[in-house]
C-alpha positions in Angstrom: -21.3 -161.4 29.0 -19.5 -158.0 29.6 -16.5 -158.4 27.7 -13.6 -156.1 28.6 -13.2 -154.4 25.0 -14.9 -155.7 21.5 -13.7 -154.5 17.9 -17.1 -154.4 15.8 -17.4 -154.9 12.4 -13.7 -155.6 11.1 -12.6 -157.4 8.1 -10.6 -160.4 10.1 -7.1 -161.3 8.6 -6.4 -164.0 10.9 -2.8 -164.3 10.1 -3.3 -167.8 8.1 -2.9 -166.8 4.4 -6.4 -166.7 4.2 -9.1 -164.2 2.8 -10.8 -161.8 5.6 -14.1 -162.2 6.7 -16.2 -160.1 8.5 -16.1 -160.5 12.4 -16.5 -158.9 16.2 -13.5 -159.7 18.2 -14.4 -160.0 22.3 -11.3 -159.6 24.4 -11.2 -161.0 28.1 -8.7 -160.3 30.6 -6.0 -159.8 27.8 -6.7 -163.0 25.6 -9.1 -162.9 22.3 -12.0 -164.7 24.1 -14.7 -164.5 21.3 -15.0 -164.1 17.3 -18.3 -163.8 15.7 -20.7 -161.7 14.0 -22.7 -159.4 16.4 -20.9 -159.7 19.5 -23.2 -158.1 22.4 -21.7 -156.4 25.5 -18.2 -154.3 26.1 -17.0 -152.4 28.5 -14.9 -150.9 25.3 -15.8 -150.6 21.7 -13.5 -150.2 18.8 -15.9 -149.4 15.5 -13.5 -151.1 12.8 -16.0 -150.5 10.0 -14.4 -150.3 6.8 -10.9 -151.5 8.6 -8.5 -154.4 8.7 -8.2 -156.2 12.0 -4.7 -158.7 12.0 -2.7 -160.6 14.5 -0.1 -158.1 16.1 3.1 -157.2 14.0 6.2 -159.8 14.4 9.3 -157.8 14.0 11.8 -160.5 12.9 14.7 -158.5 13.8 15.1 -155.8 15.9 17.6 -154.7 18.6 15.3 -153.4 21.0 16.8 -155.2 23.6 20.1 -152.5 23.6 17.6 -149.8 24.5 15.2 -151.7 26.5 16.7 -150.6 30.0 16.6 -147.3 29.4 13.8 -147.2 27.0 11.2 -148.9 27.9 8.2 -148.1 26.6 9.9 -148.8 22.6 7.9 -146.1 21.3 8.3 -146.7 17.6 8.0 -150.4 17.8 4.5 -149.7 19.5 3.7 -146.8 16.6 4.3 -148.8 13.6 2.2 -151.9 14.8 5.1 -153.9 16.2 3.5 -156.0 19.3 6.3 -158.7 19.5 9.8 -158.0 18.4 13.3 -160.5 18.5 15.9 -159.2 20.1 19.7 -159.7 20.6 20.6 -160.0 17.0 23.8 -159.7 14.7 25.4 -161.1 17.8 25.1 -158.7 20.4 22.6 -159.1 23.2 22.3 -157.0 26.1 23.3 -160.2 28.0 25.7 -161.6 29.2 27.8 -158.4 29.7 30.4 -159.2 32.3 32.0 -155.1 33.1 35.6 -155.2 35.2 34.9 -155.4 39.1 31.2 -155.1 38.2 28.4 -158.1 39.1 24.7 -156.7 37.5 21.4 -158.7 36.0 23.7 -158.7 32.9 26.2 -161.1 33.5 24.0 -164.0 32.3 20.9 -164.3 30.0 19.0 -166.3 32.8 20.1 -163.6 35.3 18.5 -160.7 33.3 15.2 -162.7 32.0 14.5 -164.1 35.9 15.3 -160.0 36.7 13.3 -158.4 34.3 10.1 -161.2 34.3 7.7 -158.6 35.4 9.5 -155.2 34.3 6.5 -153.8 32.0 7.5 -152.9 28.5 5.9 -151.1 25.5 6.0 -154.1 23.5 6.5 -157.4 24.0 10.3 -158.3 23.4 11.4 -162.0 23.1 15.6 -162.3 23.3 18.0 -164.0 21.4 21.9 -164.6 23.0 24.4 -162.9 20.9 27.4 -165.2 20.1 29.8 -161.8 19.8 28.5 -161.1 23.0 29.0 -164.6 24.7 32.8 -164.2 23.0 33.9 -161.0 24.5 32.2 -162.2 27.9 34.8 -165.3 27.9 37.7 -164.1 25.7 37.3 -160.5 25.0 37.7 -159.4 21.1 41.0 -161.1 20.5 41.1 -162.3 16.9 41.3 -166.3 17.8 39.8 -169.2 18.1 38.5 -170.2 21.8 40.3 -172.9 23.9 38.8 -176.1 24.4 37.6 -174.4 27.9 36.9 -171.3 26.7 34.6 -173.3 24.1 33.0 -175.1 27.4 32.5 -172.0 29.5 30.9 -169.8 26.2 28.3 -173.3 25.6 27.5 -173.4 29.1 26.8 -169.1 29.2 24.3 -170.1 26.1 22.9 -173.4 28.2 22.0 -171.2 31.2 20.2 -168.2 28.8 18.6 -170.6 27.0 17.1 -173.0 29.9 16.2 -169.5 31.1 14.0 -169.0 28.1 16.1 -167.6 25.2 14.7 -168.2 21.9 18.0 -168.8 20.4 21.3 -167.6 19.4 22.7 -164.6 17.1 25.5 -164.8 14.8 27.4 -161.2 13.8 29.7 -162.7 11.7 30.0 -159.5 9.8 31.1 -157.9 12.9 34.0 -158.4 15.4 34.7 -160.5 17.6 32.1 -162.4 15.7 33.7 -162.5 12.6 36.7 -164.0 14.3 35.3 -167.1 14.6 35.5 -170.1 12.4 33.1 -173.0 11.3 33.8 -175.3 14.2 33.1 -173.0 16.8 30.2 -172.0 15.4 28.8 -175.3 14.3 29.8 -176.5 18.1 27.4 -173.6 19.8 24.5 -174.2 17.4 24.5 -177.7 18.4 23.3 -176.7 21.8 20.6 -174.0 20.4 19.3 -177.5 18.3 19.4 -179.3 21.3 16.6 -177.0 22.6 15.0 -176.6 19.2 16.4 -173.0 19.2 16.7 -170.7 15.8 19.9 -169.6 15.4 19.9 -166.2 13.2 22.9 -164.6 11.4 24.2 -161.7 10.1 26.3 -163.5 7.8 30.0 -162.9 6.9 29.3 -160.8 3.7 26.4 -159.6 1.9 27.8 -157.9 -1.2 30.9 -159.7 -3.8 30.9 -163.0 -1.6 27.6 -163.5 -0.7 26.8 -166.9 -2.0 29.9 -168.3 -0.1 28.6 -166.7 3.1 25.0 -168.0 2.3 26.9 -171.6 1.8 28.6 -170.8 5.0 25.8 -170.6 6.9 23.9 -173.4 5.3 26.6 -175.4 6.2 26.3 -174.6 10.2 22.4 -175.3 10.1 22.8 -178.7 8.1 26.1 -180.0 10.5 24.0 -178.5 13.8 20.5 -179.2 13.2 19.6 -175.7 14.3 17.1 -174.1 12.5 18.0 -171.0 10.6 16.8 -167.4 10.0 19.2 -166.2 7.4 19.0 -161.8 8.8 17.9 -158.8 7.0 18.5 -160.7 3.3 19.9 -158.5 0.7 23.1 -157.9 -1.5 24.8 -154.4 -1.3 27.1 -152.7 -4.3 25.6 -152.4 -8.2 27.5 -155.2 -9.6 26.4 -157.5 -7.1 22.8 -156.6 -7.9 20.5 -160.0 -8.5 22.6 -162.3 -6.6 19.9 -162.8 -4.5 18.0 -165.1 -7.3 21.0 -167.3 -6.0 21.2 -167.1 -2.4 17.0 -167.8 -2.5 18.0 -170.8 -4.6 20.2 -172.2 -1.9 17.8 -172.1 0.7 15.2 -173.7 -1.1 17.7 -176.3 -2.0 18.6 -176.7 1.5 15.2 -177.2 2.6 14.2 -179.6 0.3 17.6 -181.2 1.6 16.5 -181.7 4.8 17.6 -178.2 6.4 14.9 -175.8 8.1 15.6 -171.8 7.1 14.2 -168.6 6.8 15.0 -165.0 6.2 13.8 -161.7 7.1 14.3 -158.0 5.2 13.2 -154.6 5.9 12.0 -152.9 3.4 14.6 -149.8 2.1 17.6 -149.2 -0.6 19.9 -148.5 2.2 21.4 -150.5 5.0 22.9 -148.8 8.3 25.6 -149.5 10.8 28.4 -147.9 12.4 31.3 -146.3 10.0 34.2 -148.3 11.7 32.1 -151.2 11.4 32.1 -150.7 7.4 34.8 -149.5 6.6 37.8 -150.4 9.0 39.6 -153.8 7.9 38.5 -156.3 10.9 42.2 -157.1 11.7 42.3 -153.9 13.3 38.7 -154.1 15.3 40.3 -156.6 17.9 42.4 -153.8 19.4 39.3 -152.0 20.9 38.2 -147.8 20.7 41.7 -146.8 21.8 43.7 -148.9 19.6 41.3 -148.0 16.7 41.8 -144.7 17.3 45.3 -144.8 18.2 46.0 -146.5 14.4 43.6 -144.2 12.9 45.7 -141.0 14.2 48.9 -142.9 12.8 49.3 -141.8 9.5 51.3 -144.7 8.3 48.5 -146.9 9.7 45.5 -144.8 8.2 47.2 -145.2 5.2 46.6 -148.9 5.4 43.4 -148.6 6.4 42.7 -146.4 3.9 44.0 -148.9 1.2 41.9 -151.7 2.4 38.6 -149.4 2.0 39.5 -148.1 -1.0 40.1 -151.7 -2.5 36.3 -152.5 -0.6 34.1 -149.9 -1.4 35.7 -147.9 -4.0 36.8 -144.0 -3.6 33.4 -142.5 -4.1 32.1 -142.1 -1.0 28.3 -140.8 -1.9 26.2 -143.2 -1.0 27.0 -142.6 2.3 24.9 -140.4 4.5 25.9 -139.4 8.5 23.5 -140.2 10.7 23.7 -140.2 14.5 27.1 -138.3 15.2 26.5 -136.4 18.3 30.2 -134.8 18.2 29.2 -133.3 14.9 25.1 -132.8 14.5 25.8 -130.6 11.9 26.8 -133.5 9.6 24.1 -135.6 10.2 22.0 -136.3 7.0 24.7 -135.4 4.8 27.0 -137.1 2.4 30.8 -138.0 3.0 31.9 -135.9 -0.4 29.6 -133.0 1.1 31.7 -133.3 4.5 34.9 -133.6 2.9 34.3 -130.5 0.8 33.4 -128.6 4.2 36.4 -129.9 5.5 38.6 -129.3 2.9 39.8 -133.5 3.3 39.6 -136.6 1.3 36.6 -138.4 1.7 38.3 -140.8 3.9 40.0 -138.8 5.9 37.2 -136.7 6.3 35.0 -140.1 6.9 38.0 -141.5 9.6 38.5 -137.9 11.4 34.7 -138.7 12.1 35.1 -141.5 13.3 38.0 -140.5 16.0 36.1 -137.4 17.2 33.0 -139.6 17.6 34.8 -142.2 19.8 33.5 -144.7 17.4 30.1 -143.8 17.7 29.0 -142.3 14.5 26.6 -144.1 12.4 25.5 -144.2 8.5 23.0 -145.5 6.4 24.5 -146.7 3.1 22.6 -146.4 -0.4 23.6 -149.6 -2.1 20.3 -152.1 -2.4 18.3 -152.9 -5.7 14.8 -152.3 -5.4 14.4 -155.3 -7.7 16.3 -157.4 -5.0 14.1 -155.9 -2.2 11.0 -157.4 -3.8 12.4 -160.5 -5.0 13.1 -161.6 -1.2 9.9 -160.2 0.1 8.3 -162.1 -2.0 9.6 -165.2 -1.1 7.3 -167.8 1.0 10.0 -167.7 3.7 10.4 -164.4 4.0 9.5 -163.1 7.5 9.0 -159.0 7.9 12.1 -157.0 10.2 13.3 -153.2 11.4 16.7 -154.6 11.8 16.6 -151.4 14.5 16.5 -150.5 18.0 14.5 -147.4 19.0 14.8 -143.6 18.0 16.3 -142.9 21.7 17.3 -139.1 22.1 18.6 -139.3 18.0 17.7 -136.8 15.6 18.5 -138.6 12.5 18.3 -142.4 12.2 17.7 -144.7 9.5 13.6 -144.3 8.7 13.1 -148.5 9.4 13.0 -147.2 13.1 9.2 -145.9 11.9 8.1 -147.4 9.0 9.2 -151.0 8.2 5.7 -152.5 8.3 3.4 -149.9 7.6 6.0 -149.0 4.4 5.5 -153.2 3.5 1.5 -152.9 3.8 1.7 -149.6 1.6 4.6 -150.0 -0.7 4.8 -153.1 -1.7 1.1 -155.0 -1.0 -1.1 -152.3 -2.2 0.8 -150.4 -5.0 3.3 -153.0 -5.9 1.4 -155.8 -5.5 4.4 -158.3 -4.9 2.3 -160.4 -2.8 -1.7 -160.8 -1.3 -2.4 -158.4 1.3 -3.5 -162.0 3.3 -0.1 -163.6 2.9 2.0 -160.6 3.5 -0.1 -160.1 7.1 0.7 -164.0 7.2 4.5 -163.2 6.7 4.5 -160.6 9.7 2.7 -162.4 12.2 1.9 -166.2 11.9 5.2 -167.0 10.0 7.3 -166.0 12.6 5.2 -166.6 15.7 6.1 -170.2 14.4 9.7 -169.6 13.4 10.3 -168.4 17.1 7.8 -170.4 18.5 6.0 -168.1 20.1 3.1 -169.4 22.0 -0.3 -168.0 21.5 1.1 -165.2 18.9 0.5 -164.4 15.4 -3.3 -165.7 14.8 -6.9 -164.0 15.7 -7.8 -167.5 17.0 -10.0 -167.7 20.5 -7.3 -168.3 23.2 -4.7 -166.7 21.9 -3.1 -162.9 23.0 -5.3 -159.8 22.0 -2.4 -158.6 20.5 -3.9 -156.4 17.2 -3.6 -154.0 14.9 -6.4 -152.3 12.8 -6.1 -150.5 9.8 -7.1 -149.1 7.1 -5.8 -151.5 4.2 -6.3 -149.2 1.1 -4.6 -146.2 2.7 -2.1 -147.2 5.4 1.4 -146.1 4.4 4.9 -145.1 6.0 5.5 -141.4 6.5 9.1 -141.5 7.3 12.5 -140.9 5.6 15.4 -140.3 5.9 15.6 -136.3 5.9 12.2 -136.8 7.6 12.8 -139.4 10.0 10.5 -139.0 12.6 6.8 -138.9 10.6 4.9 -141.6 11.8 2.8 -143.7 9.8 -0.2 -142.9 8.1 -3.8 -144.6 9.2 -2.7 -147.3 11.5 -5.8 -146.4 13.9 -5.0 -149.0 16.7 -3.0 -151.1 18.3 -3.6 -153.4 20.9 -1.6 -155.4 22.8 -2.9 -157.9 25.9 -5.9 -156.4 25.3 -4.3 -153.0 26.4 -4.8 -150.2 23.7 -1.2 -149.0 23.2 -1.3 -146.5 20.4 -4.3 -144.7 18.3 -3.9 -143.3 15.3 0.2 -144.4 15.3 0.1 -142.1 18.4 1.5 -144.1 21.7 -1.4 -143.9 24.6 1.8 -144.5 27.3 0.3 -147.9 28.3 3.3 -150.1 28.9 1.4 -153.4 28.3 4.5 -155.5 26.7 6.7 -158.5 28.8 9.8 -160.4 28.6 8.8 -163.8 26.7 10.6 -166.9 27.8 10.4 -170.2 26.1 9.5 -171.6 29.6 6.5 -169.9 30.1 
């Protein structure tokens, strides 16, 4: 038979946990037809001598969905081996999105899956339905709890997304309106993500000083719900909470042996990344929108408050945090706060805040406050799925280096010089585990049947190349990438080949 394409001569890491084996892989019309020793005929040949073939990348959680319309082809997803990513996380999907006097594909989930069913896409992209986002589509970012029908109208906005083909729904409790909400809500929405076996995932209220309480907190809406539970991008920020961790692992182990089904992801840096007013402006003032924010920040009685509240929250030492995107002030980005303040002639937070008003908002950080020890303890862990917790590069200059080099960084850093885990159950971890997590059909295993969705590598050299002063290097000997057959990127280089859909549960 003349098989479309055949990889010759890999060492097979089928995505199971178990060791490799030496293998052809046949691909037909975009599924892996064949695997066997000595394959004969291809129109294509990939010579993986001397390289490690595995399942696609799995990227736990990303939010490539919030650049997906006007980025397509997700470049870096494709670049660092990312075949399948989740989308619509920490509570914001790109639907529903209801604008003033405006009806588009967005006003639903169901509305933009049906619309975008055969959109091609650099990577495949399944969604999840952001709870902030069904919020401000029923009651805008008002810091209360929902009628009884507002309550209807947001579980029937989930319904529809979800009998539509959404995976699940996001929680962003960390940010508002999300963090506006209180257990009851919350537990009343999961209960219809159970009801169609849906994961609900969360960013949860606090991951530094009350961590274990927001761990508890979320435990508590997968046990009452019967959801299933990713716990997001794992980790506890600020020195002295440093090993608490140990703890929140505990709890989900206990939970599961307690009847209770959860996971968690994590990406693999010291530093986590958001916007500044979402750090570092008391969430009492984030219901009153970019004008009021701005309008209270300009106030000096009411920066002053502001002010307090940070200081008592992160401390007056602003050095661990580094601009990023700030497109009002590109001169800034990559430095420090005290480095900007000194330029400015400000206090750090004034200098910080000032940033934030001429940025309308929009100026991001990455924030230096993770344990390396804490990194590895939860990559380590048997539950622990593989994530990016990031969009795409877009037209930014500087960006938080997970954009590039989550997996590659994971295969390099932490498999092959750390040894924290097998190089077999950390492929297992960014492929199979979460194919079955998500339930994704026909993703995450080199089994006959299943999507040619591949990478090949080379497993003693493969290594991120990005950081953050160099955030756009892009990872070292990741030769291919494959995905519905279709070779995507060669040597971490994109070929162009948008070969990526929308996947819906219902298909």
């Amino acid at each position: 038979m003349q098989y479309d394409l055949v990889i010759k001569n890999g060492n097979i890491l089928d995505g199971t946990g178990n060791p490799h084996y030496l293998a052809d892989v046949a691909i037909q019309n975009g599924k892996i037809a064949k695997i066997a020793k000595d394959i004969k005929g291809g129109k294509q040949i990939i010579d993986a001598t001397g390289l490690t073939v595995t399942p696609g990348f799995i990227d736990s959680h990303s939010h490539a969905d919030n650049a997906v319309l006007d980025y397509p082809d997700l470049i870096e997803k494709v670049e660092q081996g990312i075949t399948t990513s989740i989308g619509g996380q920490c509570g914001t999907s790109v639907a529903p999105f209801i604008e003033k006097n405006v009806v588009s594909c967005r006003a639903t989930m169901g509305a933009f899956l049906d619309t975008m069913k055969y959109v091609p896409i650099g990577s495949n992209l399944a969604m999840l339905i952001g709870h902030g986002s069904l919020r401000k589509a029923v009651i805008g970012t008002e810091n209360r709890a929902p009628t009884f029908p507002e309550l209807h109208k947001m579980k029937k906005l989930l319904e529809d997304g979800l009998n539509h083909g959404a995976f699940g729904m996001s929680l962003g409790l960390f940010y508002a309106p999300g963090c506006y909400a209180e257990l009851p809500e919350l537990i009343e929405l999961a209960k219809v993500v159970a009801k169609h076996h849906g994961i609900v995932a969360a960013h949860i209220r606090n991951e530094n000083s009350k961590l274990i309480p927001a761990v508890k907190e979320f435990i508590t809406i997968i046990r009452e719900s019967g959801a299933r539970g990713v716990l997001s991008h794992h980790k506890v920020t600020k020195e002295e909470n440093w090993g608490k961790v140990s703890h929140s692992l505990h709890l989900i182990d206990e939970a599961n042996r307690n009847g209770c089904e959860i996971y968690c992801d994590v990406y693999p840096y010291n530093a986590s990344s958001t916007r500044l007013s979402s750090a570092f402006i008391h969430k009492n003032y984030l219901s009153l929108g970019k004008e009021g924010i701005i309008r209270a920040l300009s106030d000096p009685n009411e920066r002053r408050t502001i002010t307090k509240h940070a200081i008592e929250r992160h401390g007056e030492d602003l050095n661990w945090v580094m601009v990023t995107n700030c497109k009002s002030h590109p001169e800034f980005e990559g430095k420090r706060i005290p480095e900007i303040a000194e330029l400015w002639n400000k206090s750090q937070y004034d200098a910080l805040f000032d940033l934030v008003i001429d940025t309308n908002l929009m100026c991001d950080g990455c924030f230096f406050t993770i344990r390396e020890d804490d990194i590895e303890a939860v990559l380590a862990h048997p539950r622990t799925m593989i994530c990016t917790d990031a969009s795409v590069a877009k037209n930014l200059n500087v960006y938080h280096p997970r954009l590039r080099g989550s997996f590659p960084r994971v295969l390099g850093r932490y498999v092959r010089e750390r040894q924290i885990t097998s190089l077999p159950k950390m492929i297992r971890k960014m492929t199979s585990l979460p194919a079955t997590v998500y339930g994704l059909k026909k993703k995450g295993l080199l089994l006959e049947g299943f999507d040619a969705d591949i990478c090949i590598f080379d497993a003693d050299k493969i290594i991120d190349q990005a950081t953050f002063t160099d955030c756009k290097a892009k990872a070292k000997d990741l030769n291919y990438v494959l995905i519905n057959g279709h070779i995507v990127a060669k040597d971490a280089e994109y070929t162009g080949v948008k070969a990526g859909q929308f996947l819906r549960t219902t298909e």
